[in-house]
C-alpha positions as CSV (number, residue, x, y, z in Angstrom):
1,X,-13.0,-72.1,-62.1
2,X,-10.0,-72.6,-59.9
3,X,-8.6,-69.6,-60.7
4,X,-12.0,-67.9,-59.8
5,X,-12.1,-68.9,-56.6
6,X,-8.4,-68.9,-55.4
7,X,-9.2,-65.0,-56.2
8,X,-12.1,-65.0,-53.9
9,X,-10.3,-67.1,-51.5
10,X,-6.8,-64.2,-51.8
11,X,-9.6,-61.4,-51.7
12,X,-11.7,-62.6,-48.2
13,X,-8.1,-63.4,-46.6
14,X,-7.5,-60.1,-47.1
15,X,-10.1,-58.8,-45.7
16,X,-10.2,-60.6,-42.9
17,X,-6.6,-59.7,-42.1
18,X,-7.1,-56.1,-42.8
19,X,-10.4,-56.2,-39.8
20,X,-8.0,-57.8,-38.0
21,X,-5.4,-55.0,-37.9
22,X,-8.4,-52.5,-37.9
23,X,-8.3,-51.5,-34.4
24,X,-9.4,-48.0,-34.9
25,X,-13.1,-49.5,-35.5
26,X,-12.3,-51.7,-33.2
27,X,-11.7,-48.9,-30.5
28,X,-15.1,-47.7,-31.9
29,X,-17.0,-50.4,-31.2
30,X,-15.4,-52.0,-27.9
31,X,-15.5,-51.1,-24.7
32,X,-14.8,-47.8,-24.3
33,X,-15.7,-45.6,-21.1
34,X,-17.7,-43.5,-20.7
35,X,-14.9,-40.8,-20.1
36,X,-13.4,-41.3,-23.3
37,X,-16.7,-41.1,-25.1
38,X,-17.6,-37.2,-23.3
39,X,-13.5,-36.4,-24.5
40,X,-14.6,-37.3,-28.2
41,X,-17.7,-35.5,-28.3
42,X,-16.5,-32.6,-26.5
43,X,-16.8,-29.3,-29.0
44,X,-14.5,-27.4,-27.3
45,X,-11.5,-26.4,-28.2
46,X,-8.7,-26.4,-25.8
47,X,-9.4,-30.0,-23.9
48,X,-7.7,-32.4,-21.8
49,X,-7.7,-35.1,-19.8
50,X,-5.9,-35.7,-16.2
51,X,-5.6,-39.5,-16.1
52,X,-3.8,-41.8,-13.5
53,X,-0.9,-44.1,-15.5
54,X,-2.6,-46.9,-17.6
55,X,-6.0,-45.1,-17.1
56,X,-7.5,-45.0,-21.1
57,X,-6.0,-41.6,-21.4
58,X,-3.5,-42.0,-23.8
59,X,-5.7,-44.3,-26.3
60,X,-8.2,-41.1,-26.9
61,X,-5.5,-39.0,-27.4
62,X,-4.0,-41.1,-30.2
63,X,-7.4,-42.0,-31.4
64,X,-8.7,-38.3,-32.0
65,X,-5.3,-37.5,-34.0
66,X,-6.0,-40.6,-36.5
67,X,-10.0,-39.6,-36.7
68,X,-8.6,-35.8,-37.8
69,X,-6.5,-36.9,-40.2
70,X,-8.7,-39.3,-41.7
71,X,-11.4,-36.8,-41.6
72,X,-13.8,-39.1,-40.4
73,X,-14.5,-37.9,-36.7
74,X,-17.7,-39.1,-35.6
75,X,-18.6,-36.0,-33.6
76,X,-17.1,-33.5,-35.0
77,X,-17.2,-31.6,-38.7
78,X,-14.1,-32.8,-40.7
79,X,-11.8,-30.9,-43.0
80,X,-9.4,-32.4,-46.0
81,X,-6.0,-32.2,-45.9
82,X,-5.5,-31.7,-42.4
83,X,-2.0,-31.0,-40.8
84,X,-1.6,-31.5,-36.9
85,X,1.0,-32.3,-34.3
86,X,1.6,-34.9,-32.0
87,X,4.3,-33.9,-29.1
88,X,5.9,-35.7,-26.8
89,X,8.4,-35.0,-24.0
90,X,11.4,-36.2,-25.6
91,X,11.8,-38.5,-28.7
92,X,12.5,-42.0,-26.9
93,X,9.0,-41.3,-25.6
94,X,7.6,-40.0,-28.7
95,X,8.3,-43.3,-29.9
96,X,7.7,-45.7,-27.1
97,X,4.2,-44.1,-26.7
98,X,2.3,-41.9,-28.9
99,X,4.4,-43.2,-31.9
100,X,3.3,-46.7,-30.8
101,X,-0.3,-45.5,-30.3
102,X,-0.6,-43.3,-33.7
103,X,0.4,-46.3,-35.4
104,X,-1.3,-48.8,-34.4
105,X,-4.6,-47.4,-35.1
106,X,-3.6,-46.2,-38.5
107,X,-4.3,-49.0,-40.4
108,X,-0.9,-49.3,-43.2
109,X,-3.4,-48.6,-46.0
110,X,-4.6,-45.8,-45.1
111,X,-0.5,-44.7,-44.5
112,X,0.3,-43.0,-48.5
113,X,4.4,-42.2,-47.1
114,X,6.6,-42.0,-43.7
115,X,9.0,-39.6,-43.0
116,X,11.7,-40.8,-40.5
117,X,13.8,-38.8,-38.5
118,X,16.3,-41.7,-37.9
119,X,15.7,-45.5,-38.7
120,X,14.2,-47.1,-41.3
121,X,10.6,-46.9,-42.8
122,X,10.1,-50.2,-43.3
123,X,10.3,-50.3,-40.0
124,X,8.8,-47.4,-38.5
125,X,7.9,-48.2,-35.1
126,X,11.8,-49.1,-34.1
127,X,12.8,-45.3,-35.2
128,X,11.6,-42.0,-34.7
129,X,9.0,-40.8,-37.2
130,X,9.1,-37.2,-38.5
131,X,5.9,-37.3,-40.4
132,X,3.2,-40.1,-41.2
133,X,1.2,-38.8,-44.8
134,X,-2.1,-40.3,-44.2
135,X,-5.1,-40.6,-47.2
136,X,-7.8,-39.0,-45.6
137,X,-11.3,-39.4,-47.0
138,X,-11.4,-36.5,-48.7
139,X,-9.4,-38.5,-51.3
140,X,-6.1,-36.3,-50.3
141,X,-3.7,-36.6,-47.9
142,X,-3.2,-35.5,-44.3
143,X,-0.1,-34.7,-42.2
144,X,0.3,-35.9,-38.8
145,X,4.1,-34.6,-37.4
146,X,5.8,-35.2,-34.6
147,X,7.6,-32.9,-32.1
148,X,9.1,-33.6,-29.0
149,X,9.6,-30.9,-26.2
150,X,13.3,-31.0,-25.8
151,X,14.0,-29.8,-29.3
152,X,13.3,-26.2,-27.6
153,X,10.3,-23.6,-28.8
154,X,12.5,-22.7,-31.8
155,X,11.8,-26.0,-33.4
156,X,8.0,-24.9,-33.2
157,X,7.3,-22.1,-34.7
158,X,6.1,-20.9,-38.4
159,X,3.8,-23.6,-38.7
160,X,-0.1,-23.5,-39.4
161,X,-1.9,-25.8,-37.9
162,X,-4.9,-28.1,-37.3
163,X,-4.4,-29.7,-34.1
164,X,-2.1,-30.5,-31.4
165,X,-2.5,-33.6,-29.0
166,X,0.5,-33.3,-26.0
167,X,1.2,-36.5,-24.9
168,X,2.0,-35.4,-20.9
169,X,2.3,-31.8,-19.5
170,X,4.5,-29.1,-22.3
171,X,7.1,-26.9,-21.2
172,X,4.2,-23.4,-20.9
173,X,6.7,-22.0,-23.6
174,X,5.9,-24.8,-25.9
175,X,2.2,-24.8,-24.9
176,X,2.1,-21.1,-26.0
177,X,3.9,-21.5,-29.2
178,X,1.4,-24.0,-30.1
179,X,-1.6,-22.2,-29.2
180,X,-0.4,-19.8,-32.1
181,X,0.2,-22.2,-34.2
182,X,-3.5,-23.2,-34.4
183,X,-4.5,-19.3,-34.3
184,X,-5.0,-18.8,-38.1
185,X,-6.9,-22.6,-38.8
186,X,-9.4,-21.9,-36.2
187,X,-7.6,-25.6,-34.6
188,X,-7.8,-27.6,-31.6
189,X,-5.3,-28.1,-28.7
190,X,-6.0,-31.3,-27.0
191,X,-3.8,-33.0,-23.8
192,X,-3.6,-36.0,-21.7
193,X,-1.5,-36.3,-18.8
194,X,-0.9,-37.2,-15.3
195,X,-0.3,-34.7,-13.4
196,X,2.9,-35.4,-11.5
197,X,4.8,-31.9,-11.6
198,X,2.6,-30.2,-9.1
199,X,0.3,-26.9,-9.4
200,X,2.2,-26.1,-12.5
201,X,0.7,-23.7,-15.4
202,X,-2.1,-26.2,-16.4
203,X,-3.1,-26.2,-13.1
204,X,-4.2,-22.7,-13.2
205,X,-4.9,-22.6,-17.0
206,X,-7.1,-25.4,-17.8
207,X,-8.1,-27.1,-14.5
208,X,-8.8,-24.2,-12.2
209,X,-9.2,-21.7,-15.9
210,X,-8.3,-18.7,-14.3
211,X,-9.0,-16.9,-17.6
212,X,-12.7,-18.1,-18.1
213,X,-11.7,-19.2,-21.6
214,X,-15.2,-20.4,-22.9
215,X,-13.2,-23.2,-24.9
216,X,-11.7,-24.6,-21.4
217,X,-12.8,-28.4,-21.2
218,X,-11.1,-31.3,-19.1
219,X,-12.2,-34.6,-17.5
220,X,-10.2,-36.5,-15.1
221,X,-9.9,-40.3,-15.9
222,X,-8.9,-43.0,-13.3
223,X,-8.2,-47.0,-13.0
224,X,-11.5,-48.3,-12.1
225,X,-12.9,-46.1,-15.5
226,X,-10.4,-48.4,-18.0
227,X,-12.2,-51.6,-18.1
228,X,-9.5,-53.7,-19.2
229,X,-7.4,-53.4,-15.8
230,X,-7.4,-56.0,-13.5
231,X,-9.2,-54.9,-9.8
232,X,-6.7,-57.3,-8.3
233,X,-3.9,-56.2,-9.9
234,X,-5.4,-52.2,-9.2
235,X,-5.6,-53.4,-4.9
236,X,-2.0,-55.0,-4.9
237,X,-0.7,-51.6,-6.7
238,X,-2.6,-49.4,-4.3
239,X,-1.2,-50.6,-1.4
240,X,2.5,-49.6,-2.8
241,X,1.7,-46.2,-3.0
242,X,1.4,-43.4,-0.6
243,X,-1.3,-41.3,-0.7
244,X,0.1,-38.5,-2.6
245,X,1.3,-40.7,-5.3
246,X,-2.1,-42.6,-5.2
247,X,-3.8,-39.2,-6.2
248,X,-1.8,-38.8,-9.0
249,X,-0.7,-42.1,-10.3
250,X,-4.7,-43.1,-10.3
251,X,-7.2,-40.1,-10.4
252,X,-5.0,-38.0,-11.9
253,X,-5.8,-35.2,-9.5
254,X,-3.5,-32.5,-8.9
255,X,-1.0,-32.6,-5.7
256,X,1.9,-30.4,-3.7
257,X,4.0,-32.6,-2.0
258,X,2.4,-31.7,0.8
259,X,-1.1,-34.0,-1.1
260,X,-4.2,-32.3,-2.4
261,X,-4.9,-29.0,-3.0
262,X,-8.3,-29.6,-1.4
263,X,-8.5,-33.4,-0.9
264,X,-12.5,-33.8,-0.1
265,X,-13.3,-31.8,-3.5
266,X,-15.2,-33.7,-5.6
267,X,-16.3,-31.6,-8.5
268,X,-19.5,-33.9,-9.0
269,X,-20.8,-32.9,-5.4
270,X,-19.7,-29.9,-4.7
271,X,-19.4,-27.3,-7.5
272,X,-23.0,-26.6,-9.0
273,X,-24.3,-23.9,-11.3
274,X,-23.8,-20.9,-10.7
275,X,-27.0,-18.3,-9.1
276,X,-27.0,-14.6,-7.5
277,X,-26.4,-15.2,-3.7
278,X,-28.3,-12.9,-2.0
279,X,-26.0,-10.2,0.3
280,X,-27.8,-11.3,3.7
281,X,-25.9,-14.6,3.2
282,X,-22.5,-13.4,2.7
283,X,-20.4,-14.7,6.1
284,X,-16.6,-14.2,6.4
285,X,-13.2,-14.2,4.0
286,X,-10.8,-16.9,5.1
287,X,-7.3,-16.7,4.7
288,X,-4.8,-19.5,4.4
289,X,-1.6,-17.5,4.7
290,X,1.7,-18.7,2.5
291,X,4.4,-16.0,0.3
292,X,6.9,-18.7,-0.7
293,X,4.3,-21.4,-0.7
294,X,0.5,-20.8,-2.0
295,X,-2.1,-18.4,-0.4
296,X,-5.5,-19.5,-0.4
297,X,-8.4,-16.9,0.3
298,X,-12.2,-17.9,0.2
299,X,-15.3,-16.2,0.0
300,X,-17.7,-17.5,2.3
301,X,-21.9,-17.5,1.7
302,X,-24.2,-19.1,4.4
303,X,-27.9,-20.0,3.6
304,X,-30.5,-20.0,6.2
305,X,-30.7,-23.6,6.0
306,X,-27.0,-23.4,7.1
307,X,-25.4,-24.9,3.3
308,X,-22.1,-22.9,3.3
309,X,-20.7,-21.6,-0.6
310,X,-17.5,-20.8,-1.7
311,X,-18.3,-18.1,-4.1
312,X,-14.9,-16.7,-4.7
313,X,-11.5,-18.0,-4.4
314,X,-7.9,-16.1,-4.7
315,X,-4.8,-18.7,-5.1
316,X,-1.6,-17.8,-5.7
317,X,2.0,-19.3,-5.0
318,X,5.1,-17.0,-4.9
319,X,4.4,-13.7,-4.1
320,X,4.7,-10.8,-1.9
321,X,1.9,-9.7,0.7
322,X,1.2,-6.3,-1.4
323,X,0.1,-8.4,-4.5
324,X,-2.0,-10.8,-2.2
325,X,-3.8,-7.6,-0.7
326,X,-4.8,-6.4,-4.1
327,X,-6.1,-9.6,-5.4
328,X,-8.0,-10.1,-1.9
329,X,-9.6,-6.3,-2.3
330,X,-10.3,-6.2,-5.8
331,X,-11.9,-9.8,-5.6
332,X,-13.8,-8.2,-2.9
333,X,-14.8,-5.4,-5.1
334,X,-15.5,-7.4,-8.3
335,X,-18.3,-9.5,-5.8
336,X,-19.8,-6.5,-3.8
337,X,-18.4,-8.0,-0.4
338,X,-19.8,-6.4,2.6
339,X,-16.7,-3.7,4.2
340,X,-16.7,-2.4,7.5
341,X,-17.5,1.0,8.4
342,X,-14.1,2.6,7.5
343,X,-14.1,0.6,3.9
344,X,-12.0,-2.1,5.2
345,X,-12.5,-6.0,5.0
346,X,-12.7,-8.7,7.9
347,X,-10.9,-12.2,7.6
348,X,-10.3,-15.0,9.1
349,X,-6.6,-16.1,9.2
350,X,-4.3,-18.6,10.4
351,X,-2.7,-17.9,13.1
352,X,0.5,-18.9,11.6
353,X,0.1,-15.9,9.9
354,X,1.8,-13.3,12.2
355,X,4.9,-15.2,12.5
356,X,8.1,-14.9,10.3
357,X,8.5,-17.7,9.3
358,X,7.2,-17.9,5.5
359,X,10.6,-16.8,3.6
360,X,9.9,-13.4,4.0
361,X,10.7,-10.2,6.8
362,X,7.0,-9.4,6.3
363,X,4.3,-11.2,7.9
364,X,0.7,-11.9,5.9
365,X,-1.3,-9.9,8.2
């Protein structure tokens, strides 16, 4: 009788220890935001979130890799034997933050074998793992790897794929390698980052989606959405930081050094769906003039109610004035924009514009 229930005893400790280290259900079933949950349910494709530092980013990243494996997504259809990547910007990184994440919502019986790249798997999270070979529910296995960016494109090619989480912003080399890695499998490319390197690729691939890719998603995540942090401890930080850094470091927005791109835009207010605006409204072309730094032209619609739309936009960083002329007219073109008797277009530009002062012997104008 003893025997019985020392057995029972052995058996319930275990299971209380293994819902103790289960803190993948436990991520299911605390207090996520609601940012997190619209990442997760998200269909498309190709999605990412900007997130300031310590923001809840990183924790859906690493949670939607262990959910593929497993094959048991909540929102999505799962596949068996799923292989995906996990990249990072260098391997100390790789394993002081999505290493760290990856494993500590993989519960270690759901792990079948790890594959270290240096250390010891016995220890896993004081080395660099290669591979983790997870049971999925399927009743196989699934593959999660790990790459980090400064192995070079070379060290990513040839392999099909199911997913890819980057952990921070890829090299656009790597990016695009990885893209074709998921080409054949019909896979996902998912991101989170902050934003700290500028108006880089992203920028104009995911966040402004220049290419009207139809599986383009992305959320921005800040402090006050994790609700974990401390509004104390969020004031004292905030009043360390200049407000370039604040944009970044906490909403994750995108800056130049010089701050915001546009720093009252506030996608929730301001951008809306999109309807056929009527010729008798359209106004003026602005023209923010820059060849070495960016060029910013806008389309301008006025209602009779006085409500002004932006119904077009041209941005571009780095080139000449011919290239800027041709994006300007056949924007124009594209829209039906009103032209002056002779076929020409009216703007509105900075007066900064006629000097030489913009890296270049040509002026905008």
């Amino acid at each position: 009788m003893n025997e019985i229930i020392n057995k029972i005893m052995a058996i319930e400790a275990e299971q209380k220890k293994r819902r103790e280290r289960d803190f993948l259900s436990r991520y299911n079933t605390g207090k996520r935001h609601k940012k997190q949950l619209a990442f997760h349910r998200s269909k498309k494709r190709n999605r990412w979130v900007f997130g300031g530092n310590r923001s809840g980013k990183t924790e859906c990243g690493a949670v939607e890799a262990v959910w593929l494996a497993l094959g048991i997504h909540p929102y999505r259809k799962n596949k068996p034997n799923v292989f995906g990547w996990v990249v990072s910007l260098t391997a100390q990184v790789q394993r002081d933050v999505a290493q760290k994440k990856i494993l500590h919502y993989l519960r270690p019986d759901r792990i079948a074998d790890i594959v270290m790249t240096s250390g010891r798997k016995d220890s896993p999270e004081t080395g660099v793992i290669d591979q983790i070979i997870v049971k999925n529910a399927f009743g196989g296995t699934s593959v999660i790897g790990f790459k980090s960016c400064d192995q070079g494109r070379e060290r990513f090619q040839g392999s099909s794929l199911d997913f890819v989480w980057f952990d921070e912003e890829p090299p656009k080399e790597i990016y695009e390698e990885c893209r074709m890695r998921v080409l054949d499998r019909r896979g996902e490319i998912f991101g989170t980052m902050t934003p700290l390197k500028g108006l880089t690729f992203l920028y104009e691939e995911i966040y402004l989606n220049r290419k009207n890719n139809p599986e383009v998603w992305y959320e921005f995540m800040e402090w006050a959405d994790n609700p974990y942090l401390s509004k104390k401890e969020i004031a004292l930080l905030e009043g360390t930081m200049d407000e370039t850094e604040l944009q970044s470091r906490r909403y994750g927005k995108f800056c130049t050094r010089e701050g915001l791109v546009y720093p009252e835009f506030d996608e929730s207010v301001h951008v809306i769906e999109p309807f056929e605006v009527p010729a008798s409204w359209q106004d003026t072309i602005s023209i923010d003039p820059g060849l070495k730094n960016p060029l910013s032209a806008h389309w301008y619609a006025v209602d009779f109610d006085g409500n002004v739309y932006v119904v077009a936009e041209h941005f571009a960083a780095g080139k000449d004035v011919d290239y800027h002329a041709r994006a300007i007219d056949e924007t124009s073109r594209k829209i039906g924009w009103k032209r002056n008797g002779d076929g020409s277009l009216s703007a509105l530009i900075d007066s900064a514009a006629g000097q030489r002062t913009l890296a270049s012997e040509k002026s905008v104008s």
